[in-house]
N, C-alpha and C positions, 0 to 999 in steps of 0.2 A: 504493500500500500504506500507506503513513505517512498519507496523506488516510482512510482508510476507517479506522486506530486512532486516530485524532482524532477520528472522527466517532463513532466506538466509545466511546471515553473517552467526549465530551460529552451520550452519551445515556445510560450508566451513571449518571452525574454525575443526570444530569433523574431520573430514575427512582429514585435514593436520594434527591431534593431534599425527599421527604416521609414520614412517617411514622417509629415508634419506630428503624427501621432507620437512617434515615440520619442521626436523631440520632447513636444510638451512635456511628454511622461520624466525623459530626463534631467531636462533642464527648468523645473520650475513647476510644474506637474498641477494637481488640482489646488493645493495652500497658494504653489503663484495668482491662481488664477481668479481664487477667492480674496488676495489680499487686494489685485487689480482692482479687484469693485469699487475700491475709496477712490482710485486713483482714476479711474473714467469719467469720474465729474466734471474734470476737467482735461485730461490727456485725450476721453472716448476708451471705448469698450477695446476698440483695438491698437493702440496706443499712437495713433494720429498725430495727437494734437489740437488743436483748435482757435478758432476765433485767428484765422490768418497768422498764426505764430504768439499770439498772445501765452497761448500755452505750447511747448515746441513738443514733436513729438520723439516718442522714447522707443517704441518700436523698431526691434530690429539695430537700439544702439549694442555698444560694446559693454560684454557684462562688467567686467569691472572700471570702467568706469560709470557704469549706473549704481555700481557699490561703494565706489569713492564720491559723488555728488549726493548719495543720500547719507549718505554716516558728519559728511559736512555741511549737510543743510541743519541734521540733528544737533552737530556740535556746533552751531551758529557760525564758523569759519567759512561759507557762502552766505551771507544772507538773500534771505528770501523769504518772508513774512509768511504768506500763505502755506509755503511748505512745512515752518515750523511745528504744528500742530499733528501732522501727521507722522513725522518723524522723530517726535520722542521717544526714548525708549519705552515708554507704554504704551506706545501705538506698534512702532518698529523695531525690535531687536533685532540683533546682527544676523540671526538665521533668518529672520523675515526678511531683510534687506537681500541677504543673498537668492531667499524663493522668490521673490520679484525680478530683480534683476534678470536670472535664467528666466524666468517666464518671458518678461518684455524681449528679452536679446531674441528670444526665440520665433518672434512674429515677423513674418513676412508680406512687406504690403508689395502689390504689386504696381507696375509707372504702367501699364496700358490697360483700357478697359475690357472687361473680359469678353471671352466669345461664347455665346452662350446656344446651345443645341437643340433648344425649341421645348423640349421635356423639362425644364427647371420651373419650379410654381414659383408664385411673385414672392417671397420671401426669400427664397434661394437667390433669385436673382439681385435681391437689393443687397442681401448677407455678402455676394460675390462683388458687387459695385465700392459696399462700402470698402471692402480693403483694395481698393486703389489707392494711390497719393501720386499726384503730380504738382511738381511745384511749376508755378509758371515763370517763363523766362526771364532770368530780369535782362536789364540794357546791360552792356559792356564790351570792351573788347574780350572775343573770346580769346584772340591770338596771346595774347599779352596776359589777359588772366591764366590760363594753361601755364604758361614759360615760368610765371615767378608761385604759381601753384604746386610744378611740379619740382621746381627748385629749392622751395622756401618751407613747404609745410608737408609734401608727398611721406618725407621721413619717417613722420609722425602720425599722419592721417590715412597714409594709404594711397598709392596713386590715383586708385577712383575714389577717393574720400570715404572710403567704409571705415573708418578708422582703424584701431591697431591698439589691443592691450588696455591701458589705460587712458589711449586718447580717444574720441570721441567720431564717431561717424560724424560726416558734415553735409556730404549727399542728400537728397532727400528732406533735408531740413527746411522749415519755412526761411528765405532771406531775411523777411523783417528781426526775427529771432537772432540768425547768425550776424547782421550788423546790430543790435542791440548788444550783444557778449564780446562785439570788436570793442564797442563805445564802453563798456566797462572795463575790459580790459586796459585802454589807452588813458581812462583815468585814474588810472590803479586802482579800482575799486573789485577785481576780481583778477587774482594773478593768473597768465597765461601758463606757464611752468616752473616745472621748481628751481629754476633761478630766482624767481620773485616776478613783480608788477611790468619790468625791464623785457620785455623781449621783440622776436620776431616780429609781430605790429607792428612794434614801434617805430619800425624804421620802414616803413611802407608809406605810400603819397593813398591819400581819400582814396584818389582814382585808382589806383592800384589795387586796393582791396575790392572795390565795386568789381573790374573786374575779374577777379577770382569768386568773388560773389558770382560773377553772369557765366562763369565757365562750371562752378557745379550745380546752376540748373540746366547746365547744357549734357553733363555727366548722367543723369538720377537714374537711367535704364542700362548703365555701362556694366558690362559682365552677364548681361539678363541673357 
């Protein structure tokens, strides 16, 4: 009996070993998914974002760095008012920060809208709509945004800005969002790395960063 729920387990185990399913199961499973409910108030159900970057979206970022911005939203070393409440440690402990984290890292939005085979009832079809995200173009040069993208931040971010480790996917992001954390950054109000408040930005012209700005919504389906 005990031989045959072993062998039960390890084929369960083969059989989740692929696809969106046994992501979820692995990285952030049903506690991810239940802790996400607070967090869709404002991110959305599928970690979007909203209100045009007002809230940026988290879907699909780099898990540890969604572990590193929530453990310093808690210890007030990011301020961010509205997050505080949620990330106390009686709201958030370090295992819950980690079960979010793999859950959000583990969402896949798609940048085209889907193709849909006539058999989908309207529920299916809006559930499939919503996980689109396209950010719209902004202006810039794209040439020039590219050169000092791929020169100055690729390191760190990835060459298609999916980010890397503890930096931060940047693809896919609302712009209004990613020029808001340049404008903190530039007034030291949120350090860019651990050099401190001093870095890469800083030595960038307006236009410069715009377009690197216009070269990753020109990215957001790169590698698709």
């Amino acid at each position: 009996m005990k031989k045959n729920l072993r062998l039960a387990a390890l084929a369960a185990a083969l059989l989740c070993s692929s696809g969106s399913f046994a992501v979820e199961l692995e990285r952030g499973g049903e506690k991810g998914k239940e802790i996400n409910g607070t967090c869709a108030a404002c991110h959305s159900d599928n970690g979007q974002g909203g209100k045009k970057g007002e809230y940026p979206r988290i879907a699909g970022q780099q898990v540890k760095y969604l572990e590193s911005q929530l453990k310093s939203f808690r210890a007030r070393t990011r301020v961010n008012i509205p997050m505080f409440p949620y990330t106390q440690e009686r709201e958030l402990s370090d295992e819950d920060i980690k079960e979010i984290a793999a859950y959000l890292s583990a969402i896949e939005l798609d940048t085209k809208m889907p193709t849909y085979t006539g058999n989908e009832d309207a529920l299916t079809k809006l559930l499939m709509a919503d996980k689109v995200m396209i950010i719209p173009r902004a202006e810039g040069d794209l040439a020039n945004g590219e050169k000092i993208y791929q020169k100055q931040c690729a390191a760190c971010h990835g060459k298609t800005g999916k980010g890397r480790g503890m930096f931060p996917m940047l693809v896919g992001q609302y712009t209004n969002y990613l020029q808001r954390q340049v404008d903190l950054y530039l007034k030291g109000d949120r350090p860019h790395d651990e050099d401190g408040t001093v870095g890469v930005l800083n030595a960038l012209k307006a236009q410069d960063i715009q377009d690197i700005l216009a070269y990753l919504t020109s990215i957001q389906d790169a590698g698709k």
